[in-house]
VOGU-3710 file (C-alpha; in Angstrom, 3 decimals, decimal comma):
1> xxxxxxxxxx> 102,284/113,584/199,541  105,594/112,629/199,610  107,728/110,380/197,256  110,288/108,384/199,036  112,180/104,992/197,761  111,705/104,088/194,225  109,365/105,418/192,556  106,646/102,887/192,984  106,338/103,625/196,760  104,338/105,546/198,163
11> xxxxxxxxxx> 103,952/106,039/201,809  100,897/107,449/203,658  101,244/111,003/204,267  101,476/112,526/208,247  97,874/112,121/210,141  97,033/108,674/208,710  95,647/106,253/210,870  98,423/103,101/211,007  97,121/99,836/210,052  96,648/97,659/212,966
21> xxxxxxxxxx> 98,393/94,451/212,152  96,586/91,196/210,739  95,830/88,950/213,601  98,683/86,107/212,841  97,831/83,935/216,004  95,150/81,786/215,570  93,194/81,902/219,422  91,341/78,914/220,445  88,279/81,362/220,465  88,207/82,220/216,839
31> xxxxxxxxxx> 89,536/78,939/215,699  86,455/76,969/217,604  83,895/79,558/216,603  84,727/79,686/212,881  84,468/75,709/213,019  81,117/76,019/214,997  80,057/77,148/211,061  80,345/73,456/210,257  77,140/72,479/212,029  75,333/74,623/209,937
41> xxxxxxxxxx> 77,128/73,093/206,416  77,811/69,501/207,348  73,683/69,207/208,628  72,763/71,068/205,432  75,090/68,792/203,343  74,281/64,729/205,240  70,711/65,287/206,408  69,029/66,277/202,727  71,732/64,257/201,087  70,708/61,338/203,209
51> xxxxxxxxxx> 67,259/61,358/203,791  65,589/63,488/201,279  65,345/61,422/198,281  64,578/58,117/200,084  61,762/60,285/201,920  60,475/61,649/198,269  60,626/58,008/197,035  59,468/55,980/200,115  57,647/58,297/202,237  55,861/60,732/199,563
61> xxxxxxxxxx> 55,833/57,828/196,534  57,399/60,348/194,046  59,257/58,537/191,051  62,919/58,022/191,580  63,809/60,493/188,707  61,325/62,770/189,452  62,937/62,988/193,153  65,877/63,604/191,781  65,116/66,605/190,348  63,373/68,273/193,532
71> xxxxxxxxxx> 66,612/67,618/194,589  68,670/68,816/192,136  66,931/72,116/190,789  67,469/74,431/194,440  71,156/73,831/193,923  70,816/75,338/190,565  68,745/78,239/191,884  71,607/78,588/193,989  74,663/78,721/190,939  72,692/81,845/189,885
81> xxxxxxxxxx> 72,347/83,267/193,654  75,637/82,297/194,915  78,270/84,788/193,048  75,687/87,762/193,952  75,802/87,306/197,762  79,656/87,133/197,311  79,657/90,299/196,089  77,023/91,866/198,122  79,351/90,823/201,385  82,505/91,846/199,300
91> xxxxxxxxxx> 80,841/95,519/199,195  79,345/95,391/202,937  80,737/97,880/205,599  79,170/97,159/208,955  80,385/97,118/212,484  79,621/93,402/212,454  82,516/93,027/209,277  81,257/92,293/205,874  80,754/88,371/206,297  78,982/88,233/209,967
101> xxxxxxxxxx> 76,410/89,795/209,338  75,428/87,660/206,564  76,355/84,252/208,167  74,115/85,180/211,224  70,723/86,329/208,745  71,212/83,690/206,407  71,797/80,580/209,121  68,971/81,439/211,488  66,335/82,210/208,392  67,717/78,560/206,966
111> xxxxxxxxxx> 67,361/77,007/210,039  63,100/77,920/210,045  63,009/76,803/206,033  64,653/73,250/206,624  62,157/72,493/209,258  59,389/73,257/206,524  61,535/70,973/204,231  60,065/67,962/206,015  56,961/69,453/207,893  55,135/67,301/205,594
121> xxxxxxxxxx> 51,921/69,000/206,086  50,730/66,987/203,040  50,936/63,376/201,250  51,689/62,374/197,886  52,471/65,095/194,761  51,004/67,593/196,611  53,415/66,985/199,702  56,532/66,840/197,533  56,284/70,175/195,841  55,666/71,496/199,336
131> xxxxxxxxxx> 58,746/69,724/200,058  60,832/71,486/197,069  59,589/74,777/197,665  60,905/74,428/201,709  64,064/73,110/199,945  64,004/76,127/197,963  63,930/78,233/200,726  66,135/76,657/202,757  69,160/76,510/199,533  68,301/80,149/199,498
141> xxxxxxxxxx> 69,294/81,122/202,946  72,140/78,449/203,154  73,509/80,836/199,923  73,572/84,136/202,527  75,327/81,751/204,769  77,990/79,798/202,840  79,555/81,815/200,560  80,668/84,807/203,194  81,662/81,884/205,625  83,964/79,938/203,091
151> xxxxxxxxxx> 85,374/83,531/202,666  86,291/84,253/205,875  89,936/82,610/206,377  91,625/84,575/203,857  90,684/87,322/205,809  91,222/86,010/209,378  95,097/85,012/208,670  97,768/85,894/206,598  99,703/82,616/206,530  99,467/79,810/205,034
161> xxxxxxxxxx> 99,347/77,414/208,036  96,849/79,769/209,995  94,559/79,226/206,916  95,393/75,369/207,164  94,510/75,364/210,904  91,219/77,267/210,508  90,402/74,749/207,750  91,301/71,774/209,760  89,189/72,785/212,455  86,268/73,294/210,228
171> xxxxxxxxxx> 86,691/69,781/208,401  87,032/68,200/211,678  83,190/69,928/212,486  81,768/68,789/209,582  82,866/65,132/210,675  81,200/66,070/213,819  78,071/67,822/212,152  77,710/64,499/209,914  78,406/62,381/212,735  75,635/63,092/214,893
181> xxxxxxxxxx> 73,051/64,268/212,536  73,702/60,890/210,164  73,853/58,622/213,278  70,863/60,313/214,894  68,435/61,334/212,073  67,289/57,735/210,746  66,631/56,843/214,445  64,754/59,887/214,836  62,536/59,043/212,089  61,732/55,481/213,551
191> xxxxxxxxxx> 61,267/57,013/217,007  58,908/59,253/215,417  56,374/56,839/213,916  58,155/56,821/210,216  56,595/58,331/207,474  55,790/61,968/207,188  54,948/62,325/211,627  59,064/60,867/211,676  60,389/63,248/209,401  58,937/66,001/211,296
201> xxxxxxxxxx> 61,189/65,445/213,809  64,223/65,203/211,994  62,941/68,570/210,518  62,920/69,960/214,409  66,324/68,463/215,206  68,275/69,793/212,066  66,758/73,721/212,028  68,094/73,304/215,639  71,519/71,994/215,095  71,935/74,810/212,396
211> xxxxxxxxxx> 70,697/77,678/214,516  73,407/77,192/216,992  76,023/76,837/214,535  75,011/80,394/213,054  75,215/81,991/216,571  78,462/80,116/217,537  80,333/81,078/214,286  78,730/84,908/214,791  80,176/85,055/218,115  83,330/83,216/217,858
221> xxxxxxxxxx> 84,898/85,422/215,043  83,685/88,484/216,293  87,437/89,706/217,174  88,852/88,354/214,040  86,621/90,307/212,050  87,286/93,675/214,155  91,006/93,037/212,984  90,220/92,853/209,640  87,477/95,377/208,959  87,643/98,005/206,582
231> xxxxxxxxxx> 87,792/102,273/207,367  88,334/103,357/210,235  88,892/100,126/212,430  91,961/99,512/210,320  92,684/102,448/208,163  93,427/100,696/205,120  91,282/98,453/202,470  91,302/94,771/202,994  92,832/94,318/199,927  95,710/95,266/200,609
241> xxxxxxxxxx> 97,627/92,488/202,424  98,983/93,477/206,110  101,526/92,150/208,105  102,885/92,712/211,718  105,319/95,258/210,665  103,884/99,151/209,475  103,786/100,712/207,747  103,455/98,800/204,524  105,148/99,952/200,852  102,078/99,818/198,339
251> xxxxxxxxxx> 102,740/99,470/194,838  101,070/101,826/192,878  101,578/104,166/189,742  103,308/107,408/190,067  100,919/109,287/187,722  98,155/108,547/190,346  100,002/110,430/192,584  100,567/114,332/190,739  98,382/116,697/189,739  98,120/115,586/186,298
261> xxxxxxxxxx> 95,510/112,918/187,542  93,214/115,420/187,833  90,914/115,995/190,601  88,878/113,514/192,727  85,334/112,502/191,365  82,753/114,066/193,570  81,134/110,726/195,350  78,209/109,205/194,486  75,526/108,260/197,000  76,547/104,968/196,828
271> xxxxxxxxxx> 79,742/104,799/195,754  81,983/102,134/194,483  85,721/101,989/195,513  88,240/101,882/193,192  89,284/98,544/194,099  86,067/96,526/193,878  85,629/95,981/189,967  82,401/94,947/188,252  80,627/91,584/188,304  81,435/91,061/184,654
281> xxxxxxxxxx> 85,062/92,233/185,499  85,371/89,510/188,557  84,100/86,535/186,611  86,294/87,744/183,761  89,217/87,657/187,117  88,744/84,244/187,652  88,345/82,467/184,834  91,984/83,999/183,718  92,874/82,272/186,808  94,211/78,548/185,840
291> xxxxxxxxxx> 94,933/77,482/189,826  91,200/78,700/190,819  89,798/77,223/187,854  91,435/73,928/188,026  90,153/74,273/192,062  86,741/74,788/190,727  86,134/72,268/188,063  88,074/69,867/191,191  85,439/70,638/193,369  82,444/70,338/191,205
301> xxxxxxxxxx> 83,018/66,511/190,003  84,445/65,514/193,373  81,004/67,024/195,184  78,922/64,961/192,767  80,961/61,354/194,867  80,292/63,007/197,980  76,287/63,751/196,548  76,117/59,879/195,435  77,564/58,617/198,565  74,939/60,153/200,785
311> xxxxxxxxxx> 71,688/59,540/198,723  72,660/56,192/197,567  73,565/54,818/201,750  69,874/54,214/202,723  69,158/52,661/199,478  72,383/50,590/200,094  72,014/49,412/203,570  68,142/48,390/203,071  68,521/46,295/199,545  71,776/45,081/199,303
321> xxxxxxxxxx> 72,814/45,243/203,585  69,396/44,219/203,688  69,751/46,064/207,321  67,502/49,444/206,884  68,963/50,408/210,527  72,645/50,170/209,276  72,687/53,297/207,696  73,535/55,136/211,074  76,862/53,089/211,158  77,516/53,576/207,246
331> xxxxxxxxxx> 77,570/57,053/208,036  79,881/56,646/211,017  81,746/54,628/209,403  82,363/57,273/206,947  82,736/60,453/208,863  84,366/59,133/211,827  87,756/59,670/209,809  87,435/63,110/209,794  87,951/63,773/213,477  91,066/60,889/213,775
341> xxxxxxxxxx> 93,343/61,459/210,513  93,048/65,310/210,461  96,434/65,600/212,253  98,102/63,610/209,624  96,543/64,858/206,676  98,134/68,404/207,457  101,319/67,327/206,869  100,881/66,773/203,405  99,805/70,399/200,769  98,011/70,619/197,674
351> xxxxxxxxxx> 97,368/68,772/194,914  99,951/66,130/195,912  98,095/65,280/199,128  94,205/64,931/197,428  95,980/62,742/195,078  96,805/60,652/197,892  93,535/61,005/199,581  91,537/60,288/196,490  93,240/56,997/195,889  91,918/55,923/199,196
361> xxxxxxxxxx> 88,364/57,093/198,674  88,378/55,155/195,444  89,602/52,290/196,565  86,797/51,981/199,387  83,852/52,848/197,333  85,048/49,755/194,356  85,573/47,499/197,158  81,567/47,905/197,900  81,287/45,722/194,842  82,241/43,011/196,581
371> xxxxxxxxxx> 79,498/44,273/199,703  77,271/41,142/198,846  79,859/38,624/199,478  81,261/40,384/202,498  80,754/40,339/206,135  79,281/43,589/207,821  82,612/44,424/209,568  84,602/44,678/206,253  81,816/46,810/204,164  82,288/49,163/207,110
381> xxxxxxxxxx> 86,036/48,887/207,121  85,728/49,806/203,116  83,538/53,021/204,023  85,969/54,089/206,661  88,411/53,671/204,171  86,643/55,681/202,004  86,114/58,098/204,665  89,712/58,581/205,283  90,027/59,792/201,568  87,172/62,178/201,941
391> xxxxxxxxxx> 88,248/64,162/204,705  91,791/64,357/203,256  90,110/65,621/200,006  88,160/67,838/202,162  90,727/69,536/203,822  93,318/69,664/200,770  90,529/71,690/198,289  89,294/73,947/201,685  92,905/75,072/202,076  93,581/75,684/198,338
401> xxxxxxxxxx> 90,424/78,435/198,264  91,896/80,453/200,712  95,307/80,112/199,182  94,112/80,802/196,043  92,350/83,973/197,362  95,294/85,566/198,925  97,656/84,904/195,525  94,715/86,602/193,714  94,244/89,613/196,240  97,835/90,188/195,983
411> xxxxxxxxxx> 98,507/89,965/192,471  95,084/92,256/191,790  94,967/94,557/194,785  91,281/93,643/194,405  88,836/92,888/197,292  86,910/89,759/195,972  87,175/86,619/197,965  83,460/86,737/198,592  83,225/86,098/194,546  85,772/83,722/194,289
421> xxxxxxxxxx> 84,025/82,105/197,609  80,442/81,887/195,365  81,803/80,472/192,157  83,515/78,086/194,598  80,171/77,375/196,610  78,411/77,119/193,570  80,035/74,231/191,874  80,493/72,214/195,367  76,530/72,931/195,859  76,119/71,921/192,046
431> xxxxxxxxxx> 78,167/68,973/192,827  76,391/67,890/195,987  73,167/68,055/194,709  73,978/66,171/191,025  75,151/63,407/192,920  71,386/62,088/193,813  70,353/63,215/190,515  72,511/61,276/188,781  71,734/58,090/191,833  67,946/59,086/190,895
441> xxxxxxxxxx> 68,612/58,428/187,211  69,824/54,740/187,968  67,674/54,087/190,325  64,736/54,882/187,614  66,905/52,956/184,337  67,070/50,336/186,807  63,170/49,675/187,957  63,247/51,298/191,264  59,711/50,988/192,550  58,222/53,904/194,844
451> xxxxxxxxxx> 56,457/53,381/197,349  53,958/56,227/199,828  53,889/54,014/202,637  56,742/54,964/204,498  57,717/52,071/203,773  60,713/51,112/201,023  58,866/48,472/198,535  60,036/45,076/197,190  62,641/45,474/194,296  63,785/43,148/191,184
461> xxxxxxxxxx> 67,209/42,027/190,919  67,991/44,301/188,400  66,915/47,344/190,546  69,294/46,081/193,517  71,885/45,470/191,204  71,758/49,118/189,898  71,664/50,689/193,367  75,385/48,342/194,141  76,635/49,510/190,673  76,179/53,362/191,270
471> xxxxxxxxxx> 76,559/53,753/194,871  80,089/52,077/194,060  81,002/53,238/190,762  79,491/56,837/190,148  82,069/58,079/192,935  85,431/56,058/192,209  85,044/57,892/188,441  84,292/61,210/189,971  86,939/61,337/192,085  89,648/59,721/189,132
481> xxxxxxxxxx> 88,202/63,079/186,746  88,589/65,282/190,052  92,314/64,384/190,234  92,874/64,828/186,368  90,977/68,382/186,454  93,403/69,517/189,127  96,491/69,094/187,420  95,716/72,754/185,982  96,234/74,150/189,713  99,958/74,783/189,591
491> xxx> 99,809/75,905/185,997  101,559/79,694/186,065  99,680/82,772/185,333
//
């Protein structure tokens, strides 16, 4: 092999296949079909967070706290699961890519377990733990899906504003996603009959919505992963960053180079490239990263808002609205935002702009105090408000991952965004499903009284007055910690 340049270049001897260049346009095709993955993560994210602990409470008569926990414990199943499917797709070589086939498996086998979630083939206790074990399943699955999807645009661009773009787009879905399956779920429920025959349906209507999003996001991206596969589609490892131009200097010791090395390990049957550390090694990776870290403690106390937001809406609109129907236009209110401020939230970056956008979520969830005293038309006002805040956050802490990904591949020369994507899925999931935990908790320190009627019971002033509290509070001191914790993001190595 020959040495040419300094001698920290090496260049790829005569007969090596030239790295086809990194796909830096961003095609309608592959920018709608990775965004098609939102309808499998936004219906995953508003339908349980909406409707499952109101139907544990209300429906199966399960005690607030109790509820809470069905809730809660799947997303801790999946803190353990998560980091292991990022590394199973970080070490998969298949025609498909490494994340595709995963995202395909794990959203069609999700779609079947959430509509056991609310199959409801039984009342009472008995009902409920069926319910946990579908939610179980279904948490499962959404791990196989998730974590190689939130992977995937560090790998389909190079630059920065590519990664922004295929972010956007995705955010905007999961305003779509929430849109329709918030607005159209609750109806669904009373068009159904209520009670466990309602919930059926919404069951039906959500495995559906996420079983097209799998196959849209399998077959939108199918070119962007051909670009960026591994072997002998591309003739070099994806971690090593390519541009248009090639060939491409890569850093790399000289001693690796000579004989002195010593020969070549015979392979293994299943070998492990050089480049692909241990487990241990990765975690070890990113905790010694401050700008992932700071992302990741971000994400986790901002999720738990988000997970208070959605469970506490129903309990919201039916004690305090005193309108059980206006849930459908909380949650409109809320996510509407996210498909008519994207295009101005891009113009901001980073920490700076989810500083900005926090302030605004804030704001509207404290001025839901004040819901009570207010005419309908200004409590929605105050959750679009706070909906304008939430898909800025959204978008600033998406685009951040991949950005944080890149930096890491290229300071490492490690292959490991599925990892970083699992820690990172893990502590949004952790966050998202704490959030009616914690709304659980105060409902039960408050008095809530269940009810297996279908039918939400009576409640005491003091219970009402702890559903208003939380729902308002709980988020507006989530999201002022969120903002603190990512002050560590543009700490230096």
């Amino acid at each position: 092999m020959a040495i040419t340049g300094t001698a920290r270049t090496r260049v790829a001897p005569p007969g090596t296949p030239t790295p086809r260049p990194n796909p830096g346009v961003m095609t309608r095709r592959l920018r709608f079909g990775y965004a098609s993955g939102s309808l499998v993560t936004g219906t995953f994210t508003t339908l349980p967070g909406l409707l499952l602990l109101p139907y544990l409470t209300d429906t199966l008569g399960v005690g607030a706290a109790l509820a809470g926990v069905i809730v809660f414990v799947p997303k801790a199943w999946d803190a353990v699961l998560n980091p292991f499917v990022g590394r199973a797709s970080d070490r998969t070589r298949t025609r498909w890519g490494a994340r595709r086939p995963y995202v395909l498996g794990g959203g069609l086998a999700m779609a079947l377990a959430f509509a056991l979630t609310f199959a409801g083939p039984l009342p009472g206790t008995a009902g409920a733990w069926f319910t946990a074990a579908g939610y179980l399943l279904t948490a499962t699955a959404f791990a196989f899906f998730q974590v190689p999807y939130v992977a995937m645009p560090a790998e389909l661009a190079d630059r920065e504003a590519d990664r922004m773009r295929l972010v956007g787009g995705r955010v905007a879905v999961i305003g779509v996603a929430a849109l329709v399956t918030g607005g159209v779920a609750p109806a669904l429920v009373e068009a159904g009959g209520g009670g466990l025959a309602g919930h059926r349906w919404v069951g039906v209507f959500g495995a559906t919505i996420i079983a097209l999003g799998a196959l849209w996001v399998f077959a939108g991206t199918a070119k962007g992963a051909a670009a960026t596969r591994t072997g002998k589609a591309t003739g070099t490892s994806a971690s090593v960053p390519t541009s248009a131009s090639a060939p491409v200097p890569v850093p790399t010791p000289v001693p690796a180079l000579t004989p002195a090395a010593g020969p070549t390990p015979a392979p293994t049957p299943t070998p492990t490239p050089a480049n692909e550390p241990t487990l241990r090694e990765q975690f070890a990776a990113a905790r010694s990263n401050p700008p992932f870290m700071a992302l990741l403690r971000c994400v986790v106390v901002q999720s738990v808002a988000t997970g208070v937001l959605l469970a506490g809406a129903p309990y919201f609109a039916e004690h305090v609205l005193h309108d059980s129907s206006g849930v459908g236009a909380l949650v409109a209110a809320f996510v509407a935002p996210n498909l008519l401020t994207m295009p101005l939230w891009q113009r901001l970056r980073g920490p700076r702009g989810y500083t900005v956008a926090s302030t605004l979520f804030a704001v509207g969830c404290l001025l839901f105090l004040a819901a009570p005293v207010l005419p309908e038309g200004a409590v929605l006002l105050s959750m679009a408000l706070a909906g304008t805040g939430h898909a800025g956050q959204l978008l600033f802490l998406y685009a951040m991952l991949p950005d944080c990904i890149a930096r890491d591949t290229a300071r490492t020369e490690r292959r490991q965004a599925g990892v970083l994507s699992g820690v990172f899925t893990t502590g949004e999931g952790l966050g998202v499903a704490l959030g009616p935990f914690l709304y659980g908790l105060v409902l039960q320190l408050s008095g809530y009284v269940s009810s297996g009627t279908g039918h939400a019971a009576e409640q005491s002033a003091t219970a009402e007055l702890g559903m208003l509290v939380g729902f308002a509070t709980l988020p507006a001191l989530a999201t002022v910690a969120a903002v603190l914790l990512l002050r560590a993001y543009d700490r230096p190595y």
